[in-house]
C-alpha positions as CSV (number, residue, x, y, z in Angstrom):
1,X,-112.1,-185.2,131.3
2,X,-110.5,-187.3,134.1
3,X,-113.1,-189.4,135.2
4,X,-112.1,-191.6,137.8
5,X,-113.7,-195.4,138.2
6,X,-115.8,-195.4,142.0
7,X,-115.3,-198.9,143.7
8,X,-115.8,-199.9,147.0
9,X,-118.6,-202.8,147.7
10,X,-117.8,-204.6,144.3
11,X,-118.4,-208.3,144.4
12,X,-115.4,-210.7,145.1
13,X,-115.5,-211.5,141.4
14,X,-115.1,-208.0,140.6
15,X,-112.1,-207.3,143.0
16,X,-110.4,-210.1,141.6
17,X,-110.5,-209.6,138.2
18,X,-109.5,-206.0,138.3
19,X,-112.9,-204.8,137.9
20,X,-113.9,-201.1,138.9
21,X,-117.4,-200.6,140.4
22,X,-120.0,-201.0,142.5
23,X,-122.6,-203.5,143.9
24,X,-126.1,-202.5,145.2
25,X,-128.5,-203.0,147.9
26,X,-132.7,-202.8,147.7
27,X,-135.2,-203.1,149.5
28,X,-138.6,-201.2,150.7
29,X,-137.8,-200.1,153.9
30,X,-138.4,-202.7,156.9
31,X,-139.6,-205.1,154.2
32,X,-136.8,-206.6,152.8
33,X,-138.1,-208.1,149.3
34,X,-135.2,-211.0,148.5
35,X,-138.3,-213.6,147.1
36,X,-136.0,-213.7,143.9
37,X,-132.7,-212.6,142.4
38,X,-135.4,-210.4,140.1
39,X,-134.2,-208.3,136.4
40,X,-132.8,-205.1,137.1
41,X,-135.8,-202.3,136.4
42,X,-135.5,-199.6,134.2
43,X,-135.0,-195.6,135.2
44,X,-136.6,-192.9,133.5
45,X,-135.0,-189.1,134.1
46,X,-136.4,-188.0,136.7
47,X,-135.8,-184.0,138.6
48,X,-138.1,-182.4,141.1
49,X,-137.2,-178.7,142.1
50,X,-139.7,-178.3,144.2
51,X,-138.7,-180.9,146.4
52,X,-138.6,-179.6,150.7
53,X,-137.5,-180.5,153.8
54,X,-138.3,-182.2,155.5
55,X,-137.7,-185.9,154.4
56,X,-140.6,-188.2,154.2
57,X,-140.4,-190.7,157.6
58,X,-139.4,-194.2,156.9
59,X,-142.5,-196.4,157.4
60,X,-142.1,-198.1,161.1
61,X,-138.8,-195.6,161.8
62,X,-137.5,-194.8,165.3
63,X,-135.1,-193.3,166.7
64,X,-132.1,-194.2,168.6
65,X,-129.2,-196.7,169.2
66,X,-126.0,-197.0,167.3
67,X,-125.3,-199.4,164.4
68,X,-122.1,-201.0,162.9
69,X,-120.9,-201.2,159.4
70,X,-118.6,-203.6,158.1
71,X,-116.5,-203.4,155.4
72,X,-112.9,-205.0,154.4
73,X,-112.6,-202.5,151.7
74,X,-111.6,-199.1,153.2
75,X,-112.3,-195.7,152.2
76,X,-109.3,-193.4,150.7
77,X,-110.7,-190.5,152.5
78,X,-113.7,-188.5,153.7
79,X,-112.2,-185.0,152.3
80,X,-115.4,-183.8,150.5
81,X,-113.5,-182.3,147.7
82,X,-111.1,-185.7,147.2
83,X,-114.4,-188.2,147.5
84,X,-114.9,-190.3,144.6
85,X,-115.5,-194.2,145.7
86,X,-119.0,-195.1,146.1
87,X,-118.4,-196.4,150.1
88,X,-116.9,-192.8,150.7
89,X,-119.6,-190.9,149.0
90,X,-122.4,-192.5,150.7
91,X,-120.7,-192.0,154.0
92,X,-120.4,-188.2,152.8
93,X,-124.2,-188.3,152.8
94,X,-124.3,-188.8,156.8
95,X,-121.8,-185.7,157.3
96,X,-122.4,-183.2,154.3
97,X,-125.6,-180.8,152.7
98,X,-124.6,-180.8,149.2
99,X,-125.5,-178.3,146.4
100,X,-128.1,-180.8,145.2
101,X,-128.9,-184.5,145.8
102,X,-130.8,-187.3,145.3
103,X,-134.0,-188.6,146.5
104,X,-134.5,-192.3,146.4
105,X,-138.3,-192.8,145.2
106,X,-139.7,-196.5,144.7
107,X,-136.2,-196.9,144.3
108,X,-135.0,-195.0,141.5
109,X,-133.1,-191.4,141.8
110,X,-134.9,-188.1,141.7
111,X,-132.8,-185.0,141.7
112,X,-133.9,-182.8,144.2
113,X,-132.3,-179.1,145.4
114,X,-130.1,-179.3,148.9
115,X,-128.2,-176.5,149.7
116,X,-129.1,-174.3,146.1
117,X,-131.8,-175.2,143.9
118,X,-131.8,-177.4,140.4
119,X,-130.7,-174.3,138.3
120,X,-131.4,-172.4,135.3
121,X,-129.6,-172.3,132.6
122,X,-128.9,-169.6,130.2
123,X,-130.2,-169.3,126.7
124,X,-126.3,-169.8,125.6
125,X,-126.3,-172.9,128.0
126,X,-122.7,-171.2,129.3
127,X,-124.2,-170.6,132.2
128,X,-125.9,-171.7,135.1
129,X,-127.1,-169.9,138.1
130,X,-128.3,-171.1,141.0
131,X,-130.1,-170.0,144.2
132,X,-128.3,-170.6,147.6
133,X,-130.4,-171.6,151.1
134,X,-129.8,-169.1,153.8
135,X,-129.5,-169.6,157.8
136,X,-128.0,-173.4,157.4
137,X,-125.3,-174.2,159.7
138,X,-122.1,-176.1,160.3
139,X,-121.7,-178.6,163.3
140,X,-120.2,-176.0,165.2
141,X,-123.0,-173.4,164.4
142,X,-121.3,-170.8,161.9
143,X,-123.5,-170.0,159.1
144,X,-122.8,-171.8,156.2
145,X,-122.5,-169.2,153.5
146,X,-122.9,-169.3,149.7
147,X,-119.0,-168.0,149.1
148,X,-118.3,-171.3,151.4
149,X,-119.5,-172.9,148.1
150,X,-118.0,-171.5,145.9
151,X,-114.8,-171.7,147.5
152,X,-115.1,-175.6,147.8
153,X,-115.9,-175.7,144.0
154,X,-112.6,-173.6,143.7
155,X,-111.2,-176.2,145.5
156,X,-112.0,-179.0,143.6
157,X,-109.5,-177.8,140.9
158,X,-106.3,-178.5,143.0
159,X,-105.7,-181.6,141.2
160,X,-102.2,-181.6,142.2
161,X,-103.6,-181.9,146.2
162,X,-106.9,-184.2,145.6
163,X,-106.1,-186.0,142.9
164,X,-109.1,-188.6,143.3
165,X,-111.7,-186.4,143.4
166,X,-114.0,-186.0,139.8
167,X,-112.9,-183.9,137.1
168,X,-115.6,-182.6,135.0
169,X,-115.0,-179.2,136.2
170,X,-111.9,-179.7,134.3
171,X,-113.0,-179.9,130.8
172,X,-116.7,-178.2,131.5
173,X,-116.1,-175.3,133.5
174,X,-114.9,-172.0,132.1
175,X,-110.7,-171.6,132.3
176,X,-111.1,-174.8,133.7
177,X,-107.7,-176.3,131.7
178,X,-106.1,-172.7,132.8
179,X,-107.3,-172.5,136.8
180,X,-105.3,-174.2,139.5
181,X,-107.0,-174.0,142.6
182,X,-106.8,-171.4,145.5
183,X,-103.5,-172.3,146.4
184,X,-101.6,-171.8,143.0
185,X,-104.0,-169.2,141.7
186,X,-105.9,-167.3,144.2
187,X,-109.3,-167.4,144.6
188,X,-110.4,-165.0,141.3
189,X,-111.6,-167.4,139.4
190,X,-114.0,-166.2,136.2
191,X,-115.8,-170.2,136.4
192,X,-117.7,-169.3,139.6
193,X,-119.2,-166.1,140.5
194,X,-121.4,-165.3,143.6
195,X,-123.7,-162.4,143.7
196,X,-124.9,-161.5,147.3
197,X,-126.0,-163.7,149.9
198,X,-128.2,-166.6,147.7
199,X,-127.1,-166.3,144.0
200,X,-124.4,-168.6,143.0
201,X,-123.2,-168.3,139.3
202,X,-121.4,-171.1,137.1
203,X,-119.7,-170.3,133.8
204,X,-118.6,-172.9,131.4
205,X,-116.5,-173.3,128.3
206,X,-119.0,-175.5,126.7
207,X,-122.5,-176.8,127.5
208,X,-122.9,-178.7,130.6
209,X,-126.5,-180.2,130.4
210,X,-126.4,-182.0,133.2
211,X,-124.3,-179.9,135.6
212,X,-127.1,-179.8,138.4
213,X,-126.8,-184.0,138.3
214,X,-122.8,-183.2,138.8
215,X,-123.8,-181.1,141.7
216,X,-125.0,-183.8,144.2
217,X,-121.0,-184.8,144.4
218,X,-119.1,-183.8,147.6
219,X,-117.4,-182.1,146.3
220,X,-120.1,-179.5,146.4
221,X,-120.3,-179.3,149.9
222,X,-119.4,-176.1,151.3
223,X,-115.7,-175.1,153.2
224,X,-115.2,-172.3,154.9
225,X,-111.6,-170.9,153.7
226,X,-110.5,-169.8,157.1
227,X,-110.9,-173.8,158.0
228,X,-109.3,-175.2,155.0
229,X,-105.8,-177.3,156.0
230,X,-105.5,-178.6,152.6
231,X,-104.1,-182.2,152.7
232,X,-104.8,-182.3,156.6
233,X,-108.1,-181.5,155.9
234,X,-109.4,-185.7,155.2
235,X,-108.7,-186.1,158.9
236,X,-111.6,-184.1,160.2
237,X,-114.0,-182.0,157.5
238,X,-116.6,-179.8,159.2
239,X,-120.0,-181.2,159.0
240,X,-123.5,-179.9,157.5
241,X,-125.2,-182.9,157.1
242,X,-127.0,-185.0,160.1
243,X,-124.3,-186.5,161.3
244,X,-120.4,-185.3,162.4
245,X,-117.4,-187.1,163.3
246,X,-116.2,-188.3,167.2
247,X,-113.5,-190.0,166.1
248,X,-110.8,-190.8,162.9
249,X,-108.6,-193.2,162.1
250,X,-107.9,-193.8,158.4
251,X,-107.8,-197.1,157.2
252,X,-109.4,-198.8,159.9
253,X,-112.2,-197.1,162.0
254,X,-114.7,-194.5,161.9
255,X,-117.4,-193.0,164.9
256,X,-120.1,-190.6,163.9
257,X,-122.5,-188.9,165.8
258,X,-125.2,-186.1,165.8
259,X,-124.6,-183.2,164.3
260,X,-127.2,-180.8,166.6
261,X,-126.8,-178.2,164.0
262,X,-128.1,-179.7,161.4
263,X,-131.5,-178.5,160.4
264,X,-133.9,-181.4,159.2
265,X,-137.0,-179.1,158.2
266,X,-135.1,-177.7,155.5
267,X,-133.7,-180.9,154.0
268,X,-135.8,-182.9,151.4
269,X,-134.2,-186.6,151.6
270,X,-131.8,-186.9,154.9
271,X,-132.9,-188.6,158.2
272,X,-131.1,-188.5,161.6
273,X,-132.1,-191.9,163.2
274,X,-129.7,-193.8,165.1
275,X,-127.5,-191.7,167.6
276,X,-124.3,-192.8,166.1
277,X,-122.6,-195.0,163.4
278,X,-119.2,-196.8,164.1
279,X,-117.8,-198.0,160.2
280,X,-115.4,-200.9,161.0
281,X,-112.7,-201.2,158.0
282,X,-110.4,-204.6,157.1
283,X,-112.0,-207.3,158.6
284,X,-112.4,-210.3,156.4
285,X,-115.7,-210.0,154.4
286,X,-117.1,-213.3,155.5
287,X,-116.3,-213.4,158.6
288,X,-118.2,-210.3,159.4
289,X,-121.0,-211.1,156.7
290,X,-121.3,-214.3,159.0
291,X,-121.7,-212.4,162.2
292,X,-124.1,-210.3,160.8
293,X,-126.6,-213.2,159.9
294,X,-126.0,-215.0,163.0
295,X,-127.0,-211.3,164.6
296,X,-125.6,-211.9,168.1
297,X,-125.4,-209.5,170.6
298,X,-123.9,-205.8,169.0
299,X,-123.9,-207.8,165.7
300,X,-128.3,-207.8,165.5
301,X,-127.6,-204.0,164.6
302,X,-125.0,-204.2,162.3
303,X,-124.7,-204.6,158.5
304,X,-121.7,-205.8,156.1
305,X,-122.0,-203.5,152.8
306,X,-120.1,-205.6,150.3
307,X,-121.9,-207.9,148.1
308,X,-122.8,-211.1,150.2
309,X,-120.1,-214.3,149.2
310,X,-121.6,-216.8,147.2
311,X,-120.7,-219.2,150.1
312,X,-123.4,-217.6,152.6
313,X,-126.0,-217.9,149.9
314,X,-127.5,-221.2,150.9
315,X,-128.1,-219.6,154.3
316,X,-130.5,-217.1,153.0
317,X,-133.6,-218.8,153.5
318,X,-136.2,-219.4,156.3
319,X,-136.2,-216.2,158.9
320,X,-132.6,-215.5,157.9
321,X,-134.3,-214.8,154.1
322,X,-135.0,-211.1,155.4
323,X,-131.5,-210.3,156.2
324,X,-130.6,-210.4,152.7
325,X,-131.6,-207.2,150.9
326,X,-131.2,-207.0,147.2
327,X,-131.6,-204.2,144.9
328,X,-129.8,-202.1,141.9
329,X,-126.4,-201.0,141.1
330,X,-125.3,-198.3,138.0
331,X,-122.5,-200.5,137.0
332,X,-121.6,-202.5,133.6
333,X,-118.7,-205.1,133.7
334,X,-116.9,-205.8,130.4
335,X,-114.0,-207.1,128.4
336,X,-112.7,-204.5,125.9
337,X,-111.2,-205.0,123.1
338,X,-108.3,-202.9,121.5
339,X,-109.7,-201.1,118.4
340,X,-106.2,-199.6,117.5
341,X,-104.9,-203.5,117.3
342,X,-107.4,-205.8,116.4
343,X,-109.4,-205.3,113.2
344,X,-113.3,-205.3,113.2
345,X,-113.0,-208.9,111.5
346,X,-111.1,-210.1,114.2
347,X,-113.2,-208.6,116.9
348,X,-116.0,-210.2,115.2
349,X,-114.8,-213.5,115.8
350,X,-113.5,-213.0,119.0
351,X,-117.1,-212.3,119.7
352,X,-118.4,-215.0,117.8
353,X,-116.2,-217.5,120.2
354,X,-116.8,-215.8,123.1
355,X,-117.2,-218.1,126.4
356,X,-119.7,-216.0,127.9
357,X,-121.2,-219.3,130.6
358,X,-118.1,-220.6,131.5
359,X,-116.4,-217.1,132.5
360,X,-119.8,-216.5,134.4
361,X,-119.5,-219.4,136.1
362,X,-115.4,-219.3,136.8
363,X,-116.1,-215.7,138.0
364,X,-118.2,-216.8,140.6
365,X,-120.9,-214.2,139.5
366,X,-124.3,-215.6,140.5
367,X,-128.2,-214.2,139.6
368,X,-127.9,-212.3,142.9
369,X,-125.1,-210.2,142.6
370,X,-124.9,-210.2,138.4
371,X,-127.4,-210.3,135.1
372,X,-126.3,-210.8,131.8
373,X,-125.4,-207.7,129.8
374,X,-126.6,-206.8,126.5
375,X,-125.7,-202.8,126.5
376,X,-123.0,-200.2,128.1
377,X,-125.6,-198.5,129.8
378,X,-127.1,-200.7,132.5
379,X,-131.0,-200.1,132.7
380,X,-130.2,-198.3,136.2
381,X,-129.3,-195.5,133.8
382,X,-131.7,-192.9,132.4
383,X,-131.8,-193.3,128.3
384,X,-131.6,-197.6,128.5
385,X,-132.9,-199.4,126.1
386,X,-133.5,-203.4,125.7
387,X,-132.3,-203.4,122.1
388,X,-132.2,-206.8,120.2
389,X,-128.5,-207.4,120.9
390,X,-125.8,-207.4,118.4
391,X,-125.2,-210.2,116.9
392,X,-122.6,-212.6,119.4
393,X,-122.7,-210.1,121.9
394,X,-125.7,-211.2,124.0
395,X,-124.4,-212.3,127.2
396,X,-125.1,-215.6,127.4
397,X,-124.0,-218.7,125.7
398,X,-121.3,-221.5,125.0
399,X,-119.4,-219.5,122.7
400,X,-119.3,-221.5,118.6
401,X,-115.0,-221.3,118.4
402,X,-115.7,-223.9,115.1
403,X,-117.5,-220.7,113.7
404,X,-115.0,-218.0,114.6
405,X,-112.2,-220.4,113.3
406,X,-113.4,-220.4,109.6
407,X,-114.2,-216.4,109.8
408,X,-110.4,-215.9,110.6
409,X,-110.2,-218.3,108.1
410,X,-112.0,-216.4,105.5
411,X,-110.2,-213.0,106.8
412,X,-106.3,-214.7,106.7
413,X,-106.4,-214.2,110.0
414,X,-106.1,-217.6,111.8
415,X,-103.1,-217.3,114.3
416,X,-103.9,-213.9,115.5
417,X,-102.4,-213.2,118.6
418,X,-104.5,-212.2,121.9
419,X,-103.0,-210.9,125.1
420,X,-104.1,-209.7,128.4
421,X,-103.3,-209.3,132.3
422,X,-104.7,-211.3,134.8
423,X,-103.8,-211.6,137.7
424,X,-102.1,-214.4,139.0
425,X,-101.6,-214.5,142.7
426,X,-105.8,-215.6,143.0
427,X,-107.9,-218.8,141.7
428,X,-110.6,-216.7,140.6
429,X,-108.9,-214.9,137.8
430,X,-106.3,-217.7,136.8
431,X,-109.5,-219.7,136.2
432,X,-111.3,-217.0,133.5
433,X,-108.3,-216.3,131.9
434,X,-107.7,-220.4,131.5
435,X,-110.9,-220.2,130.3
436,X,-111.0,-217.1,128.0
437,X,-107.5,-218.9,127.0
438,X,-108.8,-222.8,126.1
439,X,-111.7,-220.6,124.0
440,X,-109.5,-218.6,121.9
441,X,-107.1,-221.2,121.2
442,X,-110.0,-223.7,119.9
443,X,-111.3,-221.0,117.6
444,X,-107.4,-220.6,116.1
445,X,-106.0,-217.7,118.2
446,X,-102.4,-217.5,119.4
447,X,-102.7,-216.3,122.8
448,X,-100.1,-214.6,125.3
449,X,-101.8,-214.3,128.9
450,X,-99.7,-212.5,131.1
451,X,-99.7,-213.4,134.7
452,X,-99.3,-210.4,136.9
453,X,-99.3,-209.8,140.8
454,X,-103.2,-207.9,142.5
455,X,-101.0,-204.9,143.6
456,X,-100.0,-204.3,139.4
457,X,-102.8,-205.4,138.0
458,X,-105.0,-201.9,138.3
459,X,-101.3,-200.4,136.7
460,X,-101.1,-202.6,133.9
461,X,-104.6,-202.8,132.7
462,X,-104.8,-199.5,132.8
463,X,-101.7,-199.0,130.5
464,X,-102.7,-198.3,127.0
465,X,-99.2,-198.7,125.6
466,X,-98.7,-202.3,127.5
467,X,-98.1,-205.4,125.3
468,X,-101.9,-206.5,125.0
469,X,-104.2,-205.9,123.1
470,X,-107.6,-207.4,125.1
471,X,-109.3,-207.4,128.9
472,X,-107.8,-203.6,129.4
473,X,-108.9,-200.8,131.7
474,X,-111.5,-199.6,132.3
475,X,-112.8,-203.6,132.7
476,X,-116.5,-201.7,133.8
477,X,-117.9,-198.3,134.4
478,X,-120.6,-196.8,137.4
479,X,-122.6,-194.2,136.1
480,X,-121.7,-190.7,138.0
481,X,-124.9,-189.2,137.9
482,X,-128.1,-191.3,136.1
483,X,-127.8,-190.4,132.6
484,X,-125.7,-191.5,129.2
485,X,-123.4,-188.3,129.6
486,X,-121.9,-190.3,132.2
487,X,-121.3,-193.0,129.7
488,X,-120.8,-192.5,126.2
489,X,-118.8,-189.5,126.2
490,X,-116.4,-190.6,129.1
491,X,-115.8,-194.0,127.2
492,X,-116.1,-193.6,123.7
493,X,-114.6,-190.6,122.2
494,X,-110.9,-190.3,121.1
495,X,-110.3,-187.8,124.3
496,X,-111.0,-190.7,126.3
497,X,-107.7,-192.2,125.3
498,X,-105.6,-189.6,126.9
499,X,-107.9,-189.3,129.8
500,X,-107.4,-193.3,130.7
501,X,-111.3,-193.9,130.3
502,X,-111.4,-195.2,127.0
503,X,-113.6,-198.5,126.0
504,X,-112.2,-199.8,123.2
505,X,-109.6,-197.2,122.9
506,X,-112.0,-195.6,119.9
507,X,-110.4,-192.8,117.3
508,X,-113.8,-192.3,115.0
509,X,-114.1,-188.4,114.5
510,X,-117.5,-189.5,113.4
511,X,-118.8,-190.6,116.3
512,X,-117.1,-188.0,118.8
513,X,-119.5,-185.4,116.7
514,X,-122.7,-187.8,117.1
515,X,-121.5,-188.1,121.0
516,X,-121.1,-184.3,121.3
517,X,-124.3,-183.3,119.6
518,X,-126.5,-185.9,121.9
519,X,-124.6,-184.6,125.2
520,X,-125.2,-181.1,124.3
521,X,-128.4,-181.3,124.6
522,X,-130.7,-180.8,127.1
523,X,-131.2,-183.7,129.5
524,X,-134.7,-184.0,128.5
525,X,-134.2,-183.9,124.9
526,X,-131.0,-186.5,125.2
527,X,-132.0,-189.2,127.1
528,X,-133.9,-190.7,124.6
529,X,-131.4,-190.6,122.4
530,X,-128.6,-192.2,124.1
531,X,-129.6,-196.2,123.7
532,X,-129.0,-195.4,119.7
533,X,-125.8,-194.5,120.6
534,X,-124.9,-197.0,122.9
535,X,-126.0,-199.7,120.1
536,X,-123.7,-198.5,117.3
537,X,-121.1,-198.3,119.5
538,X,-121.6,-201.8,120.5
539,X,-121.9,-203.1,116.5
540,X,-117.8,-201.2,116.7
541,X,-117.7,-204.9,118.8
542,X,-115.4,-202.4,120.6
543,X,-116.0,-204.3,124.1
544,X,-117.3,-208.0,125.1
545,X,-120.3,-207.4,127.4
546,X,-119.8,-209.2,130.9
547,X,-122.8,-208.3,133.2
548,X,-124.9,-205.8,134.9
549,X,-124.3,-205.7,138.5
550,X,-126.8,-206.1,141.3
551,X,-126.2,-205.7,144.8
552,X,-127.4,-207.9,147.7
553,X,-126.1,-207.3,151.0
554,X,-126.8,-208.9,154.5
555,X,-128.2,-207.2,157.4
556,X,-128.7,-207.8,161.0
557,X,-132.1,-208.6,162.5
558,X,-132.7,-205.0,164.5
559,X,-131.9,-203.2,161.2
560,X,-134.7,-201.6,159.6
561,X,-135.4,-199.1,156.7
562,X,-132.6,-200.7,154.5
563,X,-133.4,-200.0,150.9
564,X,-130.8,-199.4,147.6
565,X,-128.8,-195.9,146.6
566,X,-129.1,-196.8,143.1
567,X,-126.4,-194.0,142.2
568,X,-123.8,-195.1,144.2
569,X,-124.8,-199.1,144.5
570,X,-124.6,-199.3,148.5
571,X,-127.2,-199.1,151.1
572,X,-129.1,-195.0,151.4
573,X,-127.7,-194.9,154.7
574,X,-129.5,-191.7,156.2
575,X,-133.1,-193.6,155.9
576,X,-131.7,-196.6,158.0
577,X,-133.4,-196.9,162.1
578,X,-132.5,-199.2,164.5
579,X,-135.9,-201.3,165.1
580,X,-135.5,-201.7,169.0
């Protein structure tokens, strides 16, 4: 599959050193719990199909007003099928009813139905069918009908037209390699089938456990076919969610307001608080984040969602302490290593002179934004498990390069050569890699860092036939949906190579079996079983661990109901009021 990484409100660490992800906001509603930077919590699978409209209210909720949200990072586009970045899917939220979505429930993710219900699967598992809601509308109050669905799902295999949008359908969905799209090869497609007004059909080419989970994307929001304009169609989609657009420009600013049409008694987890949103895009992150706190005039009822700058830290105490809003985020940060280059021994001593401390500290990653990481899956994700770590590979530490020195020693291996990217037009990542490079060198490395400009970096990391042969790309992973299958068979199997997702760039026939059998099964049978995986993957020393991410964000003082979107790491945007 071609999985695509999500970033948007990643920490300033994370931009910098080429990292992929997400940060995440927390908090229970108008209480904003920042007492403590706090361990990240553990989610169990969770899926309630009998889940109704409408939403539970936010405790002390109002309505009314209009808030701002600041962000230098800008979306790519609010095209439903072409959404893949967590600060574009959470805005998709506001404006679109999905096939299914996510409640948010003492702040962990429940699947519930939207637009169909959770599905049943067939006794082959090659096929799903699901049950479509009648008499919902669009902003401009045509029904939204069930082949509307389908069509989008057709949709989403023009590749050659949204080429960010997800890709599971790809790999998972019958003819999926074969099928182009509507507008290469008609709308017949044998994947997706609709039988009259409310049953919706999904055939695949191989099991697809957690297809309903997959559903929650955008790219399962209905379009009509008469009001598809392709390419032009990011520029204004038609809205089924709370919320539609006033106003457009890409790159730089976006108005919402309410969408009348939108029926709240049939949806389970949206709200339609405030009377309009403007999102403010490219502003400088602490400039903004600084407004926020200080909370003067429009600026009381706006929020920043990237990760607050370690700078404005010291001023998060006193009243200003429940501005700041911490929470959860499904992201792991690493640094891979090449399987195909280095040998295990060699990976073993890497790991064994690892400078785990000083990159934490020359990242700027601090308790609020980061926790050590011990695992892939972050304990966000479904399946996690707190195993004792594998040896050297614990997170935290010093690093012992006298102790790696003697095992190349005793493998003949002193002098190996290790190369990377960094990039080297910012201090932040010219100081790890100095770092990463002193460490090596002391434990009897050769080392080639190779200094690259921001605008290649993404390029070059992600190059599997560069020159290097550490610190490649992916450098982290967001979970897609919570659970492993968004983990362990996107990183770790030889397909992953050609699909640019692979960890470790792992060929082990072995393991692609023991992946397969796990994801095949049900969801309920194969969550338990992931962790197992996940640790002999890590004893393949296949990937450094970095950390877990957390998300803290600031918020001004008439902003109320502000809590953590686990899934995508930003702030649940439709349960957010205005308190005055």
């Amino acid at each position: 599959m071609a999985r695509r990484l999500r970033m948007a409100a990643a920490t300033a660490a994370a931009l910098t050193l080429g990292l992929a992800g997400c940060g995440s906001p927390s908090s229970n509603n108008d209480e904003n719990k920042s007492d403590d930077t706090g361990k990240i919590s553990t989610q169990t699978a969770a899926i309630d199909p009998d889940a109704k409209g409408p939403a539970p209210e936010v405790p002390g909720a109002r309505k009314g007003g209009e808030i701002t949200i600041y962000s230098q990072s800008t979306p790519n586009t609010i095209d439903p099928t072409d959404i893949y970045y967590v600060d574009s899917n959470e805005i998709g939220k506001l404006l679109f009813r999905t096939s299914t979505q996510f409640a948010i429930r003492d702040g962990k993710p429940v699947l519930v139905p939207d637009l169909t219900d959770v599905g049943t699967v067939s006794a082959d598992k090659l096929s799903w069918t699901f049950k479509f809601k009648t008499g919902e509308k669009y902003e401009d109050g045509s029904e939204i009908k069930i082949e509307d669905l389908a069509y989008a799902i057709k949709r989403s295999f023009a590749h050659d037209v949204f080429a960010n949008g997800p890709a599971y359908q790809l790999s998972y969905f019958k003819d999926g390699d074969k099928y182009k799209g509507p507008y290469t090869s008609g709308t017949d497609y044998a994947g997706v089938e609709v039988s009259g007004a409310d049953t919706l059909k999904i055939n695949l080419a191989k099991p697809f456990p957690d297809l309903p989970f997959y559903m929650s994307f955008p790219m399962f929001s209905p379009i009509p076919q008469a009001k598809d304009t392709k390419a032009d169609y990011k520029n204004k989609p038609i809205a089924s969610g709370p919320y539609k657009i006033a106003s457009y420009t890409p790159g730089s600013e976006l108005k919402l307001v309410k969408n009348d049409n939108w029926n709240a008694a049939t949806d389970p987890v949206k709200h339609q608080y405030v009377d309009g949103w403007t999102f403010k895009w490219g502003g400088d992150d602490v400039k903004t984040q600084q407004q926020v706190l200080n909370s003067n005039g429009p600026d009381a009822s706006a929020l920043n969602y990237v990760d607050v700058d370690a700078s404005l830290i010291p001023q998060l105490t006193g009243e200003k302490k429940a501005q700041f809003v911490q929470g959860e985020s499904p992201c792991t940060y690493t640094w891979q290593i090449d399987t195909t280059q280095v040998p295990l021994e060699v990976r073993k001593a890497i790991a064994k002179a690892w400078p785990y401390d000083q990159t934490w500290k020359a990242a700027g990653v601090n308790d609020y934004v980061g926790q050590p990481a011990t695992t892939f899956m972050p304990p966000s994700v479904p399946g996690y498990q707190k195993y004792t770590p594998v040896e050297d590979l614990d997170g935290e530490g010093t690093g012992d390069p006298a102790a790696a020195k003697k095992m190349l020693e005793a493998a003949g291996k002193v002098g190996f050569e290790l190369s990377w990217f960094y990039d080297n037009t910012k201090p932040i990542p010219q100081q790890v890699s100095a770092v990463r490079e002193a460490a090596m060198k002391e434990a009897g490395f050769a080392v080639k860092a190779i200094g690259v400009p921001t605008a290649e970096l993404r390029t070059k990391i992600n190059d599997y036939d560069a020159p290097v042969n550490i610190a490649q790309g992916p450098r982290g992973w967001c979970s897609d949906w919570p659970s492993g299958g968004s983990w362990l068979p996107v990183l770790f199997k030889t397909e992953s190579i050609a699909a640019g997702t692979s960890m470790g760039e792992l060929k082990d026939p072995a393991l692609d079996a023991k992946i397969d059998e796990v994801a095949n099964l049900p969801v309920e049978e194969s969550t338990a079983k992931w962790a197992a995986l996940d640790e002999e993957v890590m004893k393949m020393y296949a990937a450094i661990p970095f950390y877990y991410t957390k998300f803290g964000v600031v918020i001004g003082t008439n902003v109320g109901g502000v809590e953590a979107d686990p899934t995508m790491g930003m702030p649940l945007f439709t349960n957010i009021f205005l308190k005055s």
